[in-house]
C-alpha positions as CSV (number, residue, x, y, z in Angstrom):
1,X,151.0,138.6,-12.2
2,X,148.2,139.8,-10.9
3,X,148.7,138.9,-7.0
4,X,151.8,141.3,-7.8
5,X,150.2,144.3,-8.4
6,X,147.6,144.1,-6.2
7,X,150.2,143.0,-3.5
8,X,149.9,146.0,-0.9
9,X,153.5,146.7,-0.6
10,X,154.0,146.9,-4.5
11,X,151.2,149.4,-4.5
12,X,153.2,151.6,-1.1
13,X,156.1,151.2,-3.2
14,X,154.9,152.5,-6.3
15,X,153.0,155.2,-4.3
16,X,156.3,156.3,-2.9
17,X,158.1,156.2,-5.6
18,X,155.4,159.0,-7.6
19,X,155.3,160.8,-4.6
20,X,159.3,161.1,-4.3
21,X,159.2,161.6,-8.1
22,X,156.4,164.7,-7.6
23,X,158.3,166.1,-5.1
24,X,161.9,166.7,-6.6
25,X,159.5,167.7,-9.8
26,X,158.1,170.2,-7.5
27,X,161.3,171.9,-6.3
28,X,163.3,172.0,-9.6
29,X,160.7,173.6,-11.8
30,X,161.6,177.1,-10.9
31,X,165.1,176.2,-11.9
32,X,163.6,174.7,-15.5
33,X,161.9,178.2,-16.3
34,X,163.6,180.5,-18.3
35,X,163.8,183.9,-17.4
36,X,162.1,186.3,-19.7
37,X,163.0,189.5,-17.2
38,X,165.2,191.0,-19.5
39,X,162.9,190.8,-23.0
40,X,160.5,192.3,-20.7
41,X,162.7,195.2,-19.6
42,X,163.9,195.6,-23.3
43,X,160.6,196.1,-24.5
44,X,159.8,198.2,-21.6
45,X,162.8,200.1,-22.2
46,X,161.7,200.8,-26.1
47,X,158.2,201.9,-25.1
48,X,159.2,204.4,-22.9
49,X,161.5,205.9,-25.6
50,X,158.8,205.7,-27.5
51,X,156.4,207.4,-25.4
52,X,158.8,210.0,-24.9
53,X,159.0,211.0,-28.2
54,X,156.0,211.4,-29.1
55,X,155.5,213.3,-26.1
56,X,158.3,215.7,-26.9
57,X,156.8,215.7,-30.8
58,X,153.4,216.6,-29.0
59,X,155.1,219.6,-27.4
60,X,157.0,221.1,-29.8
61,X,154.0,221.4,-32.3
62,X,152.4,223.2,-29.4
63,X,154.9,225.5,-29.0
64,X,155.0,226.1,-32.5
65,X,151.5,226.8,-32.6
66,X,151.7,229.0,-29.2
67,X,154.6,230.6,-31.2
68,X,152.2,231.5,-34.6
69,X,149.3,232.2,-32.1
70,X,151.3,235.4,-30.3
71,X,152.6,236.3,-33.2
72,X,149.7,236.9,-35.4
């Protein structure tokens, strides 16, 4: 039992075999990932509107102020 694992071409063989194992690990993990571009772009997509309408709120109450202001 022990002469086989000690036995050097049990230990290449093993060897190769993790290193073969590693390497098609290695290529298919980008395949594995899941793609989380579009929740991204949604919630990009939300901010902005978001953004925007504050930004329009933002410059209609200075409008309406600019509107008082003049008229006073």
């Amino acid at each position: 039992m022990i002469s086989a694992i000690t036995d050097p071409q049990n230990i290449i063989l093993a060897l190769s075999t993790l290193a073969a194992f590693m390497t098609v690990m290695a290529l298919a993990a980008p395949f594995l990932k899941r793609d989380n571009l579009a929740s991204r772009l949604e919630a990009v997509t939300k901010r902005r509107e978001e953004l925007s309408q504050q930004a329009r709120a933002s410059n209609e109450q200075r409008a309406t102020s600019l509107r008082k202001g003049c008229a006073e």
